[in-house]
C-alpha positions as CSV (number, residue, x, y, z in Angstrom):
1,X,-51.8,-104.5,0.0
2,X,-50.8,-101.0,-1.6
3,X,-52.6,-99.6,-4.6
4,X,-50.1,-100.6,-7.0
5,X,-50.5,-104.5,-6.3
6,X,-54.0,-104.4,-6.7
7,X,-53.7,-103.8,-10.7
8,X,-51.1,-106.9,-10.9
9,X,-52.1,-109.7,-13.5
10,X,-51.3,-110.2,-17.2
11,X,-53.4,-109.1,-20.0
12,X,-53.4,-110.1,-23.5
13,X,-51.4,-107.4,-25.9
14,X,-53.8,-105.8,-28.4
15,X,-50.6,-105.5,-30.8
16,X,-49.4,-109.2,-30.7
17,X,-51.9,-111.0,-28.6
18,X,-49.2,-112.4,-26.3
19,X,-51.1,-112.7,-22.8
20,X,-48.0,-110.8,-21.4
21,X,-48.6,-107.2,-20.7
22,X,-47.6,-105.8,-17.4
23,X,-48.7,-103.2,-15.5
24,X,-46.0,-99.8,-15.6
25,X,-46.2,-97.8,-12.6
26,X,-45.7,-94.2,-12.2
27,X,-44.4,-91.9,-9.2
28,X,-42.8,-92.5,-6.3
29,X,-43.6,-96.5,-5.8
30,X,-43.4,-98.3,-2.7
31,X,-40.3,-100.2,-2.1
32,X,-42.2,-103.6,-2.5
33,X,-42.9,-102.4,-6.0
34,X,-39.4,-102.0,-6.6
35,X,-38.6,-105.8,-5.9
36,X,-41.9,-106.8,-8.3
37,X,-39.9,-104.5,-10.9
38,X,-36.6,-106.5,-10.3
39,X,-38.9,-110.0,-11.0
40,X,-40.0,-108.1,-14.3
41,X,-43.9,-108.1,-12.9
42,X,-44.1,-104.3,-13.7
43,X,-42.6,-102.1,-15.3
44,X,-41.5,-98.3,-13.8
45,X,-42.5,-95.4,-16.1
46,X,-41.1,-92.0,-15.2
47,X,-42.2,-89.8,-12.3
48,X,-45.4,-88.2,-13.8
49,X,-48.0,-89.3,-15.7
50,X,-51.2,-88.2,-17.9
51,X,-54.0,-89.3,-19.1
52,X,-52.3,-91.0,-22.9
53,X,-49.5,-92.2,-20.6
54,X,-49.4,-96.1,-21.5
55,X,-50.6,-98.1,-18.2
56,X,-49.9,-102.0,-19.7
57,X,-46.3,-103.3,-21.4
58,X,-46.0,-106.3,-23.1
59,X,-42.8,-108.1,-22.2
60,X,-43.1,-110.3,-25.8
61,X,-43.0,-107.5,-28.7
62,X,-42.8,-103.9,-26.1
63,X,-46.0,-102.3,-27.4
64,X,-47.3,-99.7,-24.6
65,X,-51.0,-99.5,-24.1
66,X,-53.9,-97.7,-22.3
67,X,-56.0,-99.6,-20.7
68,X,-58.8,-98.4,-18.5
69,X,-59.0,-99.6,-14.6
70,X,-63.0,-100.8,-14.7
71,X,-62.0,-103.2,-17.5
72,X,-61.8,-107.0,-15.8
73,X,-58.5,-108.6,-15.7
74,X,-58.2,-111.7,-18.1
């Protein structure tokens, strides 16, 4: 399992509380990632990213988030 599959799972929006947020991955993904993108389980940001780059996207309202990778998943 790559990387990017590891942070799959929904978490609850912090703007409308919909337990819909998916993960948006940026770079170069794998070509697996690709078909999770095409099932609308992640979203694909743009090539590079920083450290306010939104990391969560909630498929309800479309509020971006940062979220911090030692948080549990829900």
């Amino acid at each position: 399992m790559t990387p990017f599959l590891q942070t799959r799972g929904l978490r609850h929006c912090p703007a409308c509380g919909a337990r819909a947020g998916i993960r948006i991955i940026y770079g170069s993904p794998p070509m697996e990632v690709y078909f999770l993108h095409e099932r609308g389980e992640v979203v694909l940001g743009e090539c590079r990213r920083d450290k306010s780059s939104p990391n969560w996207h909630c498929k309800v309202c479309g509020h971006r988030w940062v979220e911090r990778a030692e948080r549990a998943m829900h």
